[in-house]
C-alpha positions as CSV (number, residue, x, y, z in Angstrom):
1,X,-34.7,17.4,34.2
2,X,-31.1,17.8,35.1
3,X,-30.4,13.9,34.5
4,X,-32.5,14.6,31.3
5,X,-29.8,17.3,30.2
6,X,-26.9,15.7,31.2
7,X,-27.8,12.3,29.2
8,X,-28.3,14.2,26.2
9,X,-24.9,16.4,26.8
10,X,-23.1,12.9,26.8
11,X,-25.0,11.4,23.4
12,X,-24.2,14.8,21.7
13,X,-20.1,14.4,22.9
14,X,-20.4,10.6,21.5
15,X,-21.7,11.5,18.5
16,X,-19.1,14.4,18.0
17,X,-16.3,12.0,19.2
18,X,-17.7,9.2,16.3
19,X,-18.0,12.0,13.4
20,X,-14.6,13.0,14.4
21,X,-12.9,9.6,14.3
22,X,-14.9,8.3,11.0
23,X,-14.5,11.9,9.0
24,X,-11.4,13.7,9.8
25,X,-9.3,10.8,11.3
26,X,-9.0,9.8,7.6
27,X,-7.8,13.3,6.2
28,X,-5.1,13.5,8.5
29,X,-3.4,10.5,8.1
30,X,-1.7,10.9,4.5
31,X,1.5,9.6,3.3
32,X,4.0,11.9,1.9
33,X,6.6,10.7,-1.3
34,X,9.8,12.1,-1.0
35,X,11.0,14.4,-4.1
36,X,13.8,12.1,-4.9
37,X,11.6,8.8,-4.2
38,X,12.3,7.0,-7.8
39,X,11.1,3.6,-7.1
40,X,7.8,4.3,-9.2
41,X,6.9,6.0,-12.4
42,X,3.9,8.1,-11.5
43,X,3.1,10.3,-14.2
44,X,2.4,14.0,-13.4
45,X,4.2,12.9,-9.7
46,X,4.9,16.4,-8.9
47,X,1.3,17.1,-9.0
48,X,1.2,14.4,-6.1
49,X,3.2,14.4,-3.1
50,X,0.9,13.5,-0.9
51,X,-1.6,10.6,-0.1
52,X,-4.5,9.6,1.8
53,X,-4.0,6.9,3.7
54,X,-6.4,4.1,4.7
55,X,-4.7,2.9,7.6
56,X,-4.7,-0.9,9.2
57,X,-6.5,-2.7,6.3
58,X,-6.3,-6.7,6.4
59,X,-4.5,-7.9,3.5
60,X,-7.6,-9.9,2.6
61,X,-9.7,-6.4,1.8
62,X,-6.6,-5.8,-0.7
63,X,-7.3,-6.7,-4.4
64,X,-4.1,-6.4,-6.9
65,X,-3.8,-3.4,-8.6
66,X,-4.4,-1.3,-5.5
67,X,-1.9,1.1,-4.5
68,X,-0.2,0.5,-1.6
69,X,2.2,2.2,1.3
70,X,5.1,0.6,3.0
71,X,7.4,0.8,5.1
72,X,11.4,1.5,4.3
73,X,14.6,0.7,6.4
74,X,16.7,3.8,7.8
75,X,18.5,5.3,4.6
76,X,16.5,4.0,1.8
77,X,14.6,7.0,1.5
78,X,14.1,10.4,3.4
79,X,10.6,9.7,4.7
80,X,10.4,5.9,5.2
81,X,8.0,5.7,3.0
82,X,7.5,3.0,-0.2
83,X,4.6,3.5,-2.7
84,X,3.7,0.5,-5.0
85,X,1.0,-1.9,-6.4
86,X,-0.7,-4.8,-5.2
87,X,0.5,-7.9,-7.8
88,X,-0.7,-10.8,-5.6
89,X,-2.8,-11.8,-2.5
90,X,-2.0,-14.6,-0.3
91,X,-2.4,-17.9,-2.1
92,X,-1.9,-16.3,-5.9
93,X,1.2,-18.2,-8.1
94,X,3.6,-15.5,-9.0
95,X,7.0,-15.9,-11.4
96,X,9.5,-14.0,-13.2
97,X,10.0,-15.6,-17.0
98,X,12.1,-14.4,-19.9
99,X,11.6,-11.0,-18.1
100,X,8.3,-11.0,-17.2
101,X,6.3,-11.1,-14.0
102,X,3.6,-13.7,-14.0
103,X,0.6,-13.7,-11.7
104,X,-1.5,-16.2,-11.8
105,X,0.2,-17.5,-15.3
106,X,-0.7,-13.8,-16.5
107,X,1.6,-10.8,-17.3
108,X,1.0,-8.5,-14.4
109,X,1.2,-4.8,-16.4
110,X,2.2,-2.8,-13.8
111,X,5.2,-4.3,-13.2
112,X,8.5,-2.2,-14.4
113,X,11.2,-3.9,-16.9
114,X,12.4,-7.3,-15.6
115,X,15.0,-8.2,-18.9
116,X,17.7,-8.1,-16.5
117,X,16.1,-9.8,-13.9
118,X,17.0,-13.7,-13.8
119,X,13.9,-16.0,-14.1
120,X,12.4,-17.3,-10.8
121,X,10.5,-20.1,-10.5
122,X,6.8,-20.6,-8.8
123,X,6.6,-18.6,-5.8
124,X,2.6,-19.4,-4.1
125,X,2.6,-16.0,-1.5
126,X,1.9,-16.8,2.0
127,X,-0.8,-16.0,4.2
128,X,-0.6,-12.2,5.8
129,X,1.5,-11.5,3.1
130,X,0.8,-9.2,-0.3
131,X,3.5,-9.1,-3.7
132,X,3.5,-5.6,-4.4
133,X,5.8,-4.0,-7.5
134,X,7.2,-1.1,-8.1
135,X,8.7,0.0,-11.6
136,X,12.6,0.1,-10.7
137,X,12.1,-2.9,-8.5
138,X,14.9,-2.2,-5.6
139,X,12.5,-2.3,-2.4
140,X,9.4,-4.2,-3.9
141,X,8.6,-8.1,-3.4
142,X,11.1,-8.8,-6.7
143,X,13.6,-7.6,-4.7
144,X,12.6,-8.7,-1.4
145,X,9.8,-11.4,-1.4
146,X,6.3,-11.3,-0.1
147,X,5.7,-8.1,2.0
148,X,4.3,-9.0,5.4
149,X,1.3,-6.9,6.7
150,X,3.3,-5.6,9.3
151,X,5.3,-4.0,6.8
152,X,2.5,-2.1,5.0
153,X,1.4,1.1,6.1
154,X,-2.0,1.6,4.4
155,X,-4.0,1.7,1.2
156,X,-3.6,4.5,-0.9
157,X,-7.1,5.5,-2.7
158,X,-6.0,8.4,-5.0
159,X,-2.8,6.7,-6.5
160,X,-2.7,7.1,-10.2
């Protein structure tokens, strides 16, 4: 009876340990955007400043238009955190003409202004990598090419 007991001690701590990692696991890993973090126009940001954070998703479970976090070098913002969109998946055509971001041959709309951006020819983005865009466009893929997956933190759910 004792053996009896002890087994079902051990399925009840597995169970609790497997509730714990699938349930609150995922509400404590947020993201937080700085105040000053001006890289993207979120309407109603103030409402927002922090994020829940699906952590260690293969960029081929990405889809554009998802919201995305990423990381930032030392000094670029106060948390080292980047918040953008999802513009193109490995193997998607992206280019930059008469100030417009092309994916695809299409206008991506979440893209910020690009008049003052120079055109830029066919870019095809490699594998493991995502082309995510921001509005002001200083630490997105426009500035800085395909994102690696190392670089991304997690997918962001609630993101307006």
């Amino acid at each position: 009876m004792d053996l009896l007991k002890q087994l079902l001690v051990y399925v009840v701590l597995i169970v609790a340990i497997w509730l714990a990692a699938t349930f609150l696991l995922p509400l404590l890993s947020r993201a937080s955007m700085a105040p000053d973090y001006s890289e993207i126009d979120v309407p109603d940001v103030e409402h927002y400043k922090t994020y829940s954070l699906e952590q260690n998703v293969p960029v081929r479970q990405l889809s554009q238009g998802q919201a995305v976090c990423y990381r930032l070098t030392k000094g670029e913002s106060t948390n080292g955190n980047g918040f953008g969109y999802v513009a193109a998946i490995p193997g998607d055509t992206v280019e930059i003409v008469g100030g417009q971001l092309l994916v695809n041959g299409s206008p991506y709309k979440r893209s910020g202004p690009l008049a003052s951006h120079p055109d830029e020819g066919r870019l095809v983005v490699p594998e493991n990598h995502v082309y995510v865009v921001t509005t002001a466009h200083s630490t997105d893929s426009v500035a800085r090419g395909p994102m690696p997956a190392a670089a991304l933190r997690g997918r962001i759910a609630e993101f307006p």
